[in-house]
Backbone of each chain as nested JSON, in Angstrom:
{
  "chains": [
    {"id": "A", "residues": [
      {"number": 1, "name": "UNK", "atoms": {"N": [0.848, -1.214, 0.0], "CA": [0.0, 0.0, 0.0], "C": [0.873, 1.25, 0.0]}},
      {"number": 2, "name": "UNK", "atoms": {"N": [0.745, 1.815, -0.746], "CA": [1.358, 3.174, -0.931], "C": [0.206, 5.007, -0.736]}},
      {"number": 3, "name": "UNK", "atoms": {"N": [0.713, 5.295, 0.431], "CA": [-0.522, 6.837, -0.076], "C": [0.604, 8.321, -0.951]}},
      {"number": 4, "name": "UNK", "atoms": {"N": [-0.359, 8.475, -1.921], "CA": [0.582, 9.395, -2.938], "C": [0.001, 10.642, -2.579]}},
      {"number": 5, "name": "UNK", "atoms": {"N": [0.776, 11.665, -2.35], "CA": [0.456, 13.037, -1.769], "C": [0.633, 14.083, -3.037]}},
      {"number": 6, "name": "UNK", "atoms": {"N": [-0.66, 14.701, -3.7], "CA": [-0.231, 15.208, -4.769], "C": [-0.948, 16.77, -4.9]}},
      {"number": 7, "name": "UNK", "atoms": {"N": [0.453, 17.678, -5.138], "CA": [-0.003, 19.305, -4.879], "C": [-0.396, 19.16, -6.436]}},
      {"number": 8, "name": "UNK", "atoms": {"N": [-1.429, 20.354, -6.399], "CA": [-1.111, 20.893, -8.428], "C": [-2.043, 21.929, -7.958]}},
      {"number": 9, "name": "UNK", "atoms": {"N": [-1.262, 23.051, -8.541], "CA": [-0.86, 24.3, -8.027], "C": [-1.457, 25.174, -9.72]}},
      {"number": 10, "name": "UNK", "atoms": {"N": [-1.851, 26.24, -10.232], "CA": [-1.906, 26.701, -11.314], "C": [-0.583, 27.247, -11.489]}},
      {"number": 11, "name": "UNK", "atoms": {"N": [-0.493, 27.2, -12.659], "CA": [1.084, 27.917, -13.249], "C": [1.384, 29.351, -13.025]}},
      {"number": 12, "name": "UNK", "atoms": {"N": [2.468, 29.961, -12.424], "CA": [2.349, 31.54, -11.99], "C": [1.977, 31.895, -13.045]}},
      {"number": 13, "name": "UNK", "atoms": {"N": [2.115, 31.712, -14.454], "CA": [1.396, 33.033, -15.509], "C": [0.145, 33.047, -15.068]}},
      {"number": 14, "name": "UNK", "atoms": {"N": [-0.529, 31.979, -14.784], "CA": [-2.156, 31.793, -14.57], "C": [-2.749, 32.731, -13.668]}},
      {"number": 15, "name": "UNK", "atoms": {"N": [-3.879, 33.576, -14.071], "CA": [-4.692, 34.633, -13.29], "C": [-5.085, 33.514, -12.04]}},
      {"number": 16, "name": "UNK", "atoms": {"N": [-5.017, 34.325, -10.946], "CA": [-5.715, 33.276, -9.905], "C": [-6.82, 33.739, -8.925]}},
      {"number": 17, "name": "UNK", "atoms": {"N": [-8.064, 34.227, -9.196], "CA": [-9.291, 35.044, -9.131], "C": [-9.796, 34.606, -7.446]}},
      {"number": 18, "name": "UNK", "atoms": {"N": [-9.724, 33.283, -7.485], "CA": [-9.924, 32.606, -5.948], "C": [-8.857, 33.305, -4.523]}},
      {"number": 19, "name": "UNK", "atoms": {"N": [-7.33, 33.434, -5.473], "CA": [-6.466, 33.434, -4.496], "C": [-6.442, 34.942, -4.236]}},
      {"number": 20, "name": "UNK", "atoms": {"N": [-6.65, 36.403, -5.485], "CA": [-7.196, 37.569, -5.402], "C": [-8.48, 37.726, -4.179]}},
      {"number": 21, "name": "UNK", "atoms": {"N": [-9.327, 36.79, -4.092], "CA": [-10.668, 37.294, -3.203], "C": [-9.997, 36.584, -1.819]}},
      {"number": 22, "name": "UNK", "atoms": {"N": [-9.425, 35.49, -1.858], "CA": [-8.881, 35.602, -0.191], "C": [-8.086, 36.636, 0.319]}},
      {"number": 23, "name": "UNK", "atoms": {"N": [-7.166, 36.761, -0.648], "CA": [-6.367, 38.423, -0.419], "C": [-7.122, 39.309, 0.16]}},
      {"number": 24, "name": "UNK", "atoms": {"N": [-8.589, 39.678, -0.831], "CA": [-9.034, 41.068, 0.086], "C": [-9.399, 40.704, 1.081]}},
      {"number": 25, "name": "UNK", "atoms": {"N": [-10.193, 39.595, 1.158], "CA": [-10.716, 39.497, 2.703], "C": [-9.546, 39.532, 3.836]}},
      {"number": 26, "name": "UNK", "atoms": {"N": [-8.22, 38.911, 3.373], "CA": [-7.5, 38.978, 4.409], "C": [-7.231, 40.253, 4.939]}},
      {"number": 27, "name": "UNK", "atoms": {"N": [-7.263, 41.373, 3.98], "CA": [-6.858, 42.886, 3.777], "C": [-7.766, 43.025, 5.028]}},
      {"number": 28, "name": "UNK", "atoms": {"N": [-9.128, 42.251, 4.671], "CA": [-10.738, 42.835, 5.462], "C": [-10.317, 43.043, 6.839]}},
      {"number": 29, "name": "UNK", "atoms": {"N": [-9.954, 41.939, 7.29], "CA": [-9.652, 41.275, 8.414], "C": [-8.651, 42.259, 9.126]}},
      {"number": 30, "name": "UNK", "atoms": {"N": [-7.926, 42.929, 8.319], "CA": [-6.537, 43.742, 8.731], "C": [-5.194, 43.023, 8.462]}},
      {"number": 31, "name": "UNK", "atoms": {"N": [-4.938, 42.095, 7.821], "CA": [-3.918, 41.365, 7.597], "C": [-3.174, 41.889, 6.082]}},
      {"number": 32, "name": "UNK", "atoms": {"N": [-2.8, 43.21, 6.425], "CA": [-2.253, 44.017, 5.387], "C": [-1.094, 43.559, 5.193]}},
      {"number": 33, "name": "UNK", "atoms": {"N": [-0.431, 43.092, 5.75], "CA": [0.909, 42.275, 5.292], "C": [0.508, 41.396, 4.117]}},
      {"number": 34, "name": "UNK", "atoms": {"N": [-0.237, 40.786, 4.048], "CA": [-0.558, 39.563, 2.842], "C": [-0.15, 40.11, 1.083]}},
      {"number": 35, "name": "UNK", "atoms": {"N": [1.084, 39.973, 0.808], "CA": [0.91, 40.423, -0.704], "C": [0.736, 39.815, -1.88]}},
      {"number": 36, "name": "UNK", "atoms": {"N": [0.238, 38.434, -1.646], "CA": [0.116, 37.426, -2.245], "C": [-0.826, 36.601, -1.877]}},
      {"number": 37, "name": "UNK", "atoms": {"N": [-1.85, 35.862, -2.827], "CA": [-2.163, 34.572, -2.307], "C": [-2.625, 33.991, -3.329]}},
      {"number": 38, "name": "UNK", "atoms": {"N": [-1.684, 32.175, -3.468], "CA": [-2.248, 31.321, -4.492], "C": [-3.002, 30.188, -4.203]}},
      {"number": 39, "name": "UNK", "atoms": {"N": [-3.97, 29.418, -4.561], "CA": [-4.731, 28.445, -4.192], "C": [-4.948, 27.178, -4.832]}},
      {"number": 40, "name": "UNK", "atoms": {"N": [-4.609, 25.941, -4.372], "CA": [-4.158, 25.051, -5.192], "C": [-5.225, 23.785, -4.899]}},
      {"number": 41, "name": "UNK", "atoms": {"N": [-4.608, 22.811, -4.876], "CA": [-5.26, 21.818, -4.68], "C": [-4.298, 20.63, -4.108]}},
      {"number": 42, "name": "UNK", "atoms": {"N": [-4.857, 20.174, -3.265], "CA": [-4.013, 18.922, -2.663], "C": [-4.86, 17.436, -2.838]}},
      {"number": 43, "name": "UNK", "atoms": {"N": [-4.217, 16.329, -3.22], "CA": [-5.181, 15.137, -2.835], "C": [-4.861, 14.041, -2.006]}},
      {"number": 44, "name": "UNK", "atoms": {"N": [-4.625, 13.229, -1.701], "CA": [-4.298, 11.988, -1.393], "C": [-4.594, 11.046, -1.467]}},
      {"number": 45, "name": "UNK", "atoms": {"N": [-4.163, 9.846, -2.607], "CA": [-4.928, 8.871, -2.808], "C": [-4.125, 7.617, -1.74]}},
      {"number": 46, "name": "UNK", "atoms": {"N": [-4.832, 6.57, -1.737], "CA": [-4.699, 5.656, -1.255], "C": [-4.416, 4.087, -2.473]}},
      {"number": 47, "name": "UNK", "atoms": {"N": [-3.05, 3.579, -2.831], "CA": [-3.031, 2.954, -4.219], "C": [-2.423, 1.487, -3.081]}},
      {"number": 48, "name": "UNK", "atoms": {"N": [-3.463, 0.786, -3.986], "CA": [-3.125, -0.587, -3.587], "C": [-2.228, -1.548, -4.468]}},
      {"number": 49, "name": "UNK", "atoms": {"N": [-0.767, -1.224, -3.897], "CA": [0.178, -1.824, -4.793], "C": [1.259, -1.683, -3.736]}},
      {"number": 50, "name": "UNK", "atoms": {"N": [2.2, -2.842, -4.573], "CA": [3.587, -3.352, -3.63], "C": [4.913, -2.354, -4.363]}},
      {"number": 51, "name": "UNK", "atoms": {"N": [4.48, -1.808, -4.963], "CA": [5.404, -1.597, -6.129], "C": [5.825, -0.212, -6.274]}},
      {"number": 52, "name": "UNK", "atoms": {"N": [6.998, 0.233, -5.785], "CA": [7.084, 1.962, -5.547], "C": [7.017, 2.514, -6.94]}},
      {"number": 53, "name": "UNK", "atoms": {"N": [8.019, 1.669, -7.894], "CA": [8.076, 2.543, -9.247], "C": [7.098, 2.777, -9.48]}},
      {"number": 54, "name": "UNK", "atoms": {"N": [6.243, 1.271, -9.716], "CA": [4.976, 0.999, -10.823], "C": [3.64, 1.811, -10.114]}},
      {"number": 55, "name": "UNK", "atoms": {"N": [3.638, 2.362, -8.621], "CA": [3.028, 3.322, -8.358], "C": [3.35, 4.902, -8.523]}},
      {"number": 56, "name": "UNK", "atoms": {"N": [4.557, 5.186, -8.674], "CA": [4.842, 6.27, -9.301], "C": [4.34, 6.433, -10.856]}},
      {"number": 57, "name": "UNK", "atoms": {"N": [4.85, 5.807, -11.87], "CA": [4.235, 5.647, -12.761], "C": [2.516, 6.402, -12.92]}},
      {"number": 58, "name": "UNK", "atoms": {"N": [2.023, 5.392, -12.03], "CA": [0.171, 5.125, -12.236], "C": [-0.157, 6.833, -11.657]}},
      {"number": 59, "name": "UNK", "atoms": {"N": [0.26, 7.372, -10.807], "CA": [0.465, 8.302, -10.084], "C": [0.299, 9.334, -11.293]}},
      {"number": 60, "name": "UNK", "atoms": {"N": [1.526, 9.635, -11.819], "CA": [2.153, 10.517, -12.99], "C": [0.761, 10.65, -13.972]}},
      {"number": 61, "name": "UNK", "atoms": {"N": [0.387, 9.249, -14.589], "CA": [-0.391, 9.084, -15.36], "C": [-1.621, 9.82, -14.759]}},
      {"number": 62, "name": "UNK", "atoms": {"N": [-2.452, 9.41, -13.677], "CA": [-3.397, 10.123, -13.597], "C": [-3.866, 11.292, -13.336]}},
      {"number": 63, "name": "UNK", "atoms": {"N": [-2.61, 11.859, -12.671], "CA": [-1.774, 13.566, -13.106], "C": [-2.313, 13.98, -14.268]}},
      {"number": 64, "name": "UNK", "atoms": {"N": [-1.885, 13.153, -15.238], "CA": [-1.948, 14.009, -16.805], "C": [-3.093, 13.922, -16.982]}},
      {"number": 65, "name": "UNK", "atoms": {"N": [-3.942, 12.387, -16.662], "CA": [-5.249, 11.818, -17.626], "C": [-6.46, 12.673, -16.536]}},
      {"number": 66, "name": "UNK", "atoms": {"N": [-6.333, 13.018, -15.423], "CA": [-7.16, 13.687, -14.645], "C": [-7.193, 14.555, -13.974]}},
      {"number": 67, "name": "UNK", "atoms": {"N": [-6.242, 14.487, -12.679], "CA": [-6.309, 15.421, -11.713], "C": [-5.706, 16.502, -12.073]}},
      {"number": 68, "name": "UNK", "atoms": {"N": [-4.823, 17.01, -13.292], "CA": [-4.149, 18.316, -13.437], "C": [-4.646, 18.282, -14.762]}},
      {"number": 69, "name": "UNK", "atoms": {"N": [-5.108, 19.507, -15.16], "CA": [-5.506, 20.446, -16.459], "C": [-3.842, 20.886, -16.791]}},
      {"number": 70, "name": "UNK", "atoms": {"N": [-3.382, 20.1, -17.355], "CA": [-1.775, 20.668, -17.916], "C": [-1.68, 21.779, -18.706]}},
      {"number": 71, "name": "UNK", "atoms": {"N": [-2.635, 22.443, -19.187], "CA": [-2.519, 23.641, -19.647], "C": [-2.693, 24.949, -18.902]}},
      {"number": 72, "name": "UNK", "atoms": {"N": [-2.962, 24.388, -17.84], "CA": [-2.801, 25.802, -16.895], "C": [-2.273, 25.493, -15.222]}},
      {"number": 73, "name": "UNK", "atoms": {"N": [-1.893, 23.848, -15.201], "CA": [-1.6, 23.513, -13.879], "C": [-0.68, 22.884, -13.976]}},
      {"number": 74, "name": "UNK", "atoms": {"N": [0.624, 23.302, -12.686], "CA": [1.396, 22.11, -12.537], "C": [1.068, 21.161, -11.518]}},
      {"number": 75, "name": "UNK", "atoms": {"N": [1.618, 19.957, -11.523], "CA": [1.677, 19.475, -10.481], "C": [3.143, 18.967, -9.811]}},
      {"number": 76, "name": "UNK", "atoms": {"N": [3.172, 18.047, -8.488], "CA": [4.119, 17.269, -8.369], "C": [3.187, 16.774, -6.959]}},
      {"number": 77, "name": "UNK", "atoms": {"N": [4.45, 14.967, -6.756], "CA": [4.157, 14.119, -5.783], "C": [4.74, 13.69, -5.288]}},
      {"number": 78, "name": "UNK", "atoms": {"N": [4.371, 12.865, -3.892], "CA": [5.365, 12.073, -3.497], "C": [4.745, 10.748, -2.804]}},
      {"number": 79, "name": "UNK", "atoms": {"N": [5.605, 9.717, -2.558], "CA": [5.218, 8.871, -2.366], "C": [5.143, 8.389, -0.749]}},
      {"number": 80, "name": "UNK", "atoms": {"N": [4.179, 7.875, -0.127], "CA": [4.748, 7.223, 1.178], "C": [4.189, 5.713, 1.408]}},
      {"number": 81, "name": "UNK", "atoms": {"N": [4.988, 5.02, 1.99], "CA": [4.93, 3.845, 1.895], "C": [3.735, 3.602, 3.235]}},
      {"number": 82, "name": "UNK", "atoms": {"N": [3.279, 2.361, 2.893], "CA": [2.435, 1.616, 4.15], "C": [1.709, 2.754, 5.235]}},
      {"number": 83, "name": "UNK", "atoms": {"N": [1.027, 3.29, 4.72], "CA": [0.166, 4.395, 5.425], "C": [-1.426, 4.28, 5.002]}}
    ]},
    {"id": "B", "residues": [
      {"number": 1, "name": "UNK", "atoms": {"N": [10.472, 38.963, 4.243], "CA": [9.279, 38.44, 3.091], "C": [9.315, 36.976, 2.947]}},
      {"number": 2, "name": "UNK", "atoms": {"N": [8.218, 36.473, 3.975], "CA": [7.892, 35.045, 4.458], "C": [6.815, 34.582, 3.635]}},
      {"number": 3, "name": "UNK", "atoms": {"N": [7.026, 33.271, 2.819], "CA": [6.243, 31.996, 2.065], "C": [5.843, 31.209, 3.037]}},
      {"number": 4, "name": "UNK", "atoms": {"N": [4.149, 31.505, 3.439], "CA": [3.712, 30.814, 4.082], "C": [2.862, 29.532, 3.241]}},
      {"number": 5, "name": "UNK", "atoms": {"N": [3.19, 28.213, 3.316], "CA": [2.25, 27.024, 2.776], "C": [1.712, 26.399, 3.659]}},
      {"number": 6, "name": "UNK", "atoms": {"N": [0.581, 26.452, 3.704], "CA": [-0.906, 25.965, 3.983], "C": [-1.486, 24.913, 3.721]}},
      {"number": 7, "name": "UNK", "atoms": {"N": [-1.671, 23.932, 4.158], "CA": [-2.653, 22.712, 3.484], "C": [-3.823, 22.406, 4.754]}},
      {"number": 8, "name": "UNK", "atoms": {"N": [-4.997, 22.7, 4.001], "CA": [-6.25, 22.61, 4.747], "C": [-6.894, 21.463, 4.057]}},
      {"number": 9, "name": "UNK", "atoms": {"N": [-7.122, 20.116, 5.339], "CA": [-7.954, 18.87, 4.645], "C": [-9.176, 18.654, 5.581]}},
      {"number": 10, "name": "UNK", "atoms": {"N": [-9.743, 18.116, 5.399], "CA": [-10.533, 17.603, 5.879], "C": [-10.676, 16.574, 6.835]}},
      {"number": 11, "name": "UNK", "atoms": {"N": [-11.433, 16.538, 7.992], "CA": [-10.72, 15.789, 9.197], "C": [-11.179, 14.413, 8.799]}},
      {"number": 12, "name": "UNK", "atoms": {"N": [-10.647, 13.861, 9.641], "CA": [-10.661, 12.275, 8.867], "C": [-12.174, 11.712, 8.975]}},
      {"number": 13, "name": "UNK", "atoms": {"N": [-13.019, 12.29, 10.334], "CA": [-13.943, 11.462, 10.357], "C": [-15.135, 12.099, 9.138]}},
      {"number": 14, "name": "UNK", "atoms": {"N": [-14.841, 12.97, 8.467], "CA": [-15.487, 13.993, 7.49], "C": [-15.502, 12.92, 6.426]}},
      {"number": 15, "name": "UNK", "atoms": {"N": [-17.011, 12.951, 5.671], "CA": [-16.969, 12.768, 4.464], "C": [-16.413, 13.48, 3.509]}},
      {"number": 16, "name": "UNK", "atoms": {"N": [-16.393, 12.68, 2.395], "CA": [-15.348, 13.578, 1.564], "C": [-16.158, 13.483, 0.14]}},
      {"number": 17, "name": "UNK", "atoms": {"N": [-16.973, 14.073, -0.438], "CA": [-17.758, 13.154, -1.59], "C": [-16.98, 13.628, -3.069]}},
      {"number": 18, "name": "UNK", "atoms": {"N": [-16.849, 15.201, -2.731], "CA": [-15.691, 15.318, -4.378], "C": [-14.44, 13.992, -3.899]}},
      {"number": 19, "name": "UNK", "atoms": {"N": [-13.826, 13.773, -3.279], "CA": [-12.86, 12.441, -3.297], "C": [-13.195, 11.335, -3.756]}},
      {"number": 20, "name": "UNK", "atoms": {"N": [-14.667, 11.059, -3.357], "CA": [-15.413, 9.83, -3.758], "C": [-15.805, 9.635, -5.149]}},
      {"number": 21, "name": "UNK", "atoms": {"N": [-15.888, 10.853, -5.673], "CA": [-16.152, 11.504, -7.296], "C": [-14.963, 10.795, -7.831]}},
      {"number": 22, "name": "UNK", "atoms": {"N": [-14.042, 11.464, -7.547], "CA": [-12.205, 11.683, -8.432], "C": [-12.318, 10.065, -8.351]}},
      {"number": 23, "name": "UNK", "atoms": {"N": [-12.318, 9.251, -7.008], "CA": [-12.1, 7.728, -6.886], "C": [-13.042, 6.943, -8.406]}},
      {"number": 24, "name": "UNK", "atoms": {"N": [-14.093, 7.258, -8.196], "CA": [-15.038, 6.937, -9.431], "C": [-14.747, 6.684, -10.527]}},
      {"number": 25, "name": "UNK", "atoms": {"N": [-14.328, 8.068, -11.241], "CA": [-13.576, 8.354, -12.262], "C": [-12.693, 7.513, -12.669]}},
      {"number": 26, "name": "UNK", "atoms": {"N": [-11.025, 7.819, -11.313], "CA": [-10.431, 6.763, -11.186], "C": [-10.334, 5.409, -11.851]}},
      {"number": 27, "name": "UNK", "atoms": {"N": [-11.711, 4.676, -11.175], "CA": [-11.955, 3.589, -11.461], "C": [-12.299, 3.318, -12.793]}},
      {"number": 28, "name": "UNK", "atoms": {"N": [-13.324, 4.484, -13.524], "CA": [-13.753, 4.303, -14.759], "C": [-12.328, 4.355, -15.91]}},
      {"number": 29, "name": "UNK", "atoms": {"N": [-11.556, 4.899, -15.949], "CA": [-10.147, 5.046, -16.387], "C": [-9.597, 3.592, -16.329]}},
      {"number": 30, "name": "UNK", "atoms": {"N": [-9.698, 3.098, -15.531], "CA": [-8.68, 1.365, -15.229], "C": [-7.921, 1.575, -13.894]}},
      {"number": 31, "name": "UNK", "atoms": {"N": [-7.677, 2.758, -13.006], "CA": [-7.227, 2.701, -11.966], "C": [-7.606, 2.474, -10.984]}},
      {"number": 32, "name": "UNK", "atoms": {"N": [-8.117, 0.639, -11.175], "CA": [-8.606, -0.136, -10.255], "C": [-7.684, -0.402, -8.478]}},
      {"number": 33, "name": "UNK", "atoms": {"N": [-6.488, -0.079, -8.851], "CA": [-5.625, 0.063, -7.371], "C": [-5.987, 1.162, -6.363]}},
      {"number": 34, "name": "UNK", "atoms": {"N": [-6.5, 2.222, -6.662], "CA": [-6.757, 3.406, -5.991], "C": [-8.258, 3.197, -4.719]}},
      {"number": 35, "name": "UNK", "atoms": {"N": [-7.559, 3.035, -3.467], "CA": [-8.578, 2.446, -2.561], "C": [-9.325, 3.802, -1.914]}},
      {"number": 36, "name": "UNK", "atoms": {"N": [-8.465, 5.169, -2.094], "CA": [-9.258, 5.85, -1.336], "C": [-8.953, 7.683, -1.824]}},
      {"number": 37, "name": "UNK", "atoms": {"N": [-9.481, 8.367, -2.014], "CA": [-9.177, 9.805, -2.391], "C": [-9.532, 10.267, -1.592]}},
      {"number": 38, "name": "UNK", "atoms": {"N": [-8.797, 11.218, -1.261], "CA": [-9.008, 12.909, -0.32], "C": [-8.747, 14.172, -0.76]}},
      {"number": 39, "name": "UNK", "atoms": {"N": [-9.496, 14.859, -0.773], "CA": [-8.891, 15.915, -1.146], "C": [-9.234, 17.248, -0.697]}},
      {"number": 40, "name": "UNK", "atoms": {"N": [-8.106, 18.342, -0.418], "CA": [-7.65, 19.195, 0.696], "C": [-7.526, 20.321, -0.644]}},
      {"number": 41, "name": "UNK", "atoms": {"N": [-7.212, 21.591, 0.463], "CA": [-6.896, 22.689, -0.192], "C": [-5.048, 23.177, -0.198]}},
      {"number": 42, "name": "UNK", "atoms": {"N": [-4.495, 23.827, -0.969], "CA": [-3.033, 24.325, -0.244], "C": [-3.327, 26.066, -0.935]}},
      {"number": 43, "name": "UNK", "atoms": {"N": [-2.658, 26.415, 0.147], "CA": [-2.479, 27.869, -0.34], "C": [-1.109, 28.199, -0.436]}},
      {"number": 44, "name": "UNK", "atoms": {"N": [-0.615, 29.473, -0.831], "CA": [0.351, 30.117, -0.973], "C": [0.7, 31.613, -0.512]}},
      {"number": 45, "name": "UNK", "atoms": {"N": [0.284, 32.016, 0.279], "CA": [0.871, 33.265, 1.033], "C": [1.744, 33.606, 1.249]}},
      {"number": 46, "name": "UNK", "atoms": {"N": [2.109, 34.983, 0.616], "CA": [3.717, 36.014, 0.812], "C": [3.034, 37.062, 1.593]}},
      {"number": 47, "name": "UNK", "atoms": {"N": [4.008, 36.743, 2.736], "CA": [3.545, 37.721, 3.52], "C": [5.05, 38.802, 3.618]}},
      {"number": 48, "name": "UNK", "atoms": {"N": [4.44, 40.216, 3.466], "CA": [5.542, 41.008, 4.312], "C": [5.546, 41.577, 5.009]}},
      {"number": 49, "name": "UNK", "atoms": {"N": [6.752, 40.916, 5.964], "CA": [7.266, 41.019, 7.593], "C": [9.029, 40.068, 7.258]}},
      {"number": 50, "name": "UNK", "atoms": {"N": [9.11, 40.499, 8.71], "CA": [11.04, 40.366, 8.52], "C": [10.81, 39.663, 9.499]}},
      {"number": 51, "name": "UNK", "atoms": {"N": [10.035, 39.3, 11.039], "CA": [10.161, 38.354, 12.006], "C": [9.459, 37.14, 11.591]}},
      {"number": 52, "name": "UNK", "atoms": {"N": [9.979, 35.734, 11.773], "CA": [9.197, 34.646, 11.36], "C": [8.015, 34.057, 12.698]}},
      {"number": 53, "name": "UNK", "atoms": {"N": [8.752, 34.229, 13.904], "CA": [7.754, 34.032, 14.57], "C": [6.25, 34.578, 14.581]}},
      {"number": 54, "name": "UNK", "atoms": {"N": [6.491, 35.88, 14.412], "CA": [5.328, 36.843, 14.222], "C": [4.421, 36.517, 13.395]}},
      {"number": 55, "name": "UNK", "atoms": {"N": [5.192, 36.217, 12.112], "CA": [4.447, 35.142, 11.185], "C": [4.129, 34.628, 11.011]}},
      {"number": 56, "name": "UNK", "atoms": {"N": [4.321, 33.113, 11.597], "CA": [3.862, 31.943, 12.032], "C": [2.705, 32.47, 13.277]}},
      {"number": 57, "name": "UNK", "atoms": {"N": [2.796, 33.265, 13.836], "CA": [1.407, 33.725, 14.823], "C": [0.214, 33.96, 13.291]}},
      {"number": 58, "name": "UNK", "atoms": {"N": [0.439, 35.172, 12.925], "CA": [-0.2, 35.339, 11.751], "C": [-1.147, 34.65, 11.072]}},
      {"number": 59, "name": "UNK", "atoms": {"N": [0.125, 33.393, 10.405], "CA": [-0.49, 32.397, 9.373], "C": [-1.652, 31.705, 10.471]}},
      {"number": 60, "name": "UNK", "atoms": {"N": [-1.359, 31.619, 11.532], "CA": [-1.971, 30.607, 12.416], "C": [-3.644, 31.195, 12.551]}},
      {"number": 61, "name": "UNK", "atoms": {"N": [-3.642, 32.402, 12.951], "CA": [-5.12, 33.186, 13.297], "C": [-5.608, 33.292, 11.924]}},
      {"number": 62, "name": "UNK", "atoms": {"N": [-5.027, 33.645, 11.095], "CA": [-5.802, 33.329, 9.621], "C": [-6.335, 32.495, 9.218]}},
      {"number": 63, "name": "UNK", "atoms": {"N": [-5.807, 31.356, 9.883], "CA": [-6.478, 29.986, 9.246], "C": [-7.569, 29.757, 10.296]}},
      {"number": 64, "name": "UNK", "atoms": {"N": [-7.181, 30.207, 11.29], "CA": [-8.835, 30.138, 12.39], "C": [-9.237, 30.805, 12.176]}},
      {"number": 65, "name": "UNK", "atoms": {"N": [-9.445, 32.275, 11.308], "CA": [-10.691, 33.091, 11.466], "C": [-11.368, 32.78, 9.764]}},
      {"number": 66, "name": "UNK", "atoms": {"N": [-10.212, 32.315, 9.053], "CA": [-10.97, 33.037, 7.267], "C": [-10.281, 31.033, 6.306]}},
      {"number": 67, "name": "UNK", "atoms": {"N": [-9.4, 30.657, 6.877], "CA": [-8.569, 29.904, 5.863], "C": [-9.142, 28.796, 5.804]}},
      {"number": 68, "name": "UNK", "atoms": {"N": [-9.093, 27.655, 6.976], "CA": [-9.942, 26.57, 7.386], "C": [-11.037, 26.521, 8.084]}},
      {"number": 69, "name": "UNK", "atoms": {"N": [-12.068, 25.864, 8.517], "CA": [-13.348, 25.854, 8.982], "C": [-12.508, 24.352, 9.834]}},
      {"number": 70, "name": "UNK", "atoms": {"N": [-12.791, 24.835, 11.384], "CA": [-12.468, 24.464, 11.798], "C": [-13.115, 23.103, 12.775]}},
      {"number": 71, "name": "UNK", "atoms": {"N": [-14.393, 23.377, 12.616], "CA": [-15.23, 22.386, 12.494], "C": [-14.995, 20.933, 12.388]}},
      {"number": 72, "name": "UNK", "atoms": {"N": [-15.091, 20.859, 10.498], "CA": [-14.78, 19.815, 9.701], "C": [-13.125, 20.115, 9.353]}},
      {"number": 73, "name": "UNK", "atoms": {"N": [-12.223, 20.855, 8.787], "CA": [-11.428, 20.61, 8.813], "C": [-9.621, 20.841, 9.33]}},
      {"number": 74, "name": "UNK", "atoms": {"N": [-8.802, 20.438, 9.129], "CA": [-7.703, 20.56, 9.886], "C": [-6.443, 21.155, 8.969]}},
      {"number": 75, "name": "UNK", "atoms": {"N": [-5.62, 22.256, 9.629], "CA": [-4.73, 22.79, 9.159], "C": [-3.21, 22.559, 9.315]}},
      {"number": 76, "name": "UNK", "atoms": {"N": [-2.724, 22.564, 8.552], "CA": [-1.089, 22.951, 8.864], "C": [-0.403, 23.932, 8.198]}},
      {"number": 77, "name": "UNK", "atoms": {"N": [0.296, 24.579, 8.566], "CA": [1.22, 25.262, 7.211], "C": [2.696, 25.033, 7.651]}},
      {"number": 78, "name": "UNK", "atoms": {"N": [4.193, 25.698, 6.933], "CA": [5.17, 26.174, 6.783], "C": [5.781, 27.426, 6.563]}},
      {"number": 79, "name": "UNK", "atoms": {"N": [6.743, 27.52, 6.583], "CA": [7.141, 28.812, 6.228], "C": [8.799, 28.674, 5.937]}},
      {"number": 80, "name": "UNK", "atoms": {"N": [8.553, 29.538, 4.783], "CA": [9.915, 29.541, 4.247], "C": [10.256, 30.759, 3.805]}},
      {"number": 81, "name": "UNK", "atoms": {"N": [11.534, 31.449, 3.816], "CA": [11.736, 32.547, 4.03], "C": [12.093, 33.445, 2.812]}},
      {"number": 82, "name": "UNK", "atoms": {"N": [12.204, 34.344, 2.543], "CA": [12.664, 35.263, 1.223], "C": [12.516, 34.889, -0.217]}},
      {"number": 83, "name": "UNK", "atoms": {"N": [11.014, 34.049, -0.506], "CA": [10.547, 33.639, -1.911], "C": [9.813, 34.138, -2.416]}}
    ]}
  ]
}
């Protein structure tokens, strides 16, 4: 059993309209220090396999085939064993 | 000028039904190994300030008043310095 921990983040060129409206509110709040904010996505799957590569692999793949829009998102992962 | 990262998930005893979605999918694809999806938020905050402790106070009340719902779910962040 392997659980794969996977950020995918939009690409800095990418407008980020979500991470703009937490900004003001933080402004709201008084948290004028904030000069930035980006908003991503995290998942964690749970892959039933013995196999670190061949779960990296499957991992990668469903990166491309699903969980990341590669035209406006990166991603990356990592792996942890027996969790 | 402190990089604060954020990952807000969902507490474990929380349903999760967009996870249960992505798992679906998953499955419809051929990624019959995948026993379980979760999925969380991450943010990205630049904050400017020159003390890190102060910061780490900061990031912390943000996520209890505006970032996570503290309810259902659970926070952590980092911080890394001059990015």
């Amino acid at each position: 059993m392997y659980k794969a921990i996977i950020t995918v983040r939009l690409k800095p060129s990418v407008l980020d309209p979500q991470g703009t409206a937490v900004k003001g509110s933080l402004h709201s709040l008084g948290y004028s220090d904030v000069e930035e904010v980006r908003i991503g996505k995290t998942m964690e799957l749970w892959l039933n396999t013995a196999d670190r590569v061949e779960a990296g692999k499957r991992v990668d793949a469903m990166c491309r085939q699903l969980l990341a829009n590669p035209v406006i998102e990166d991603y990356e992962y990592r792996l942890e064993e027996g969790s």
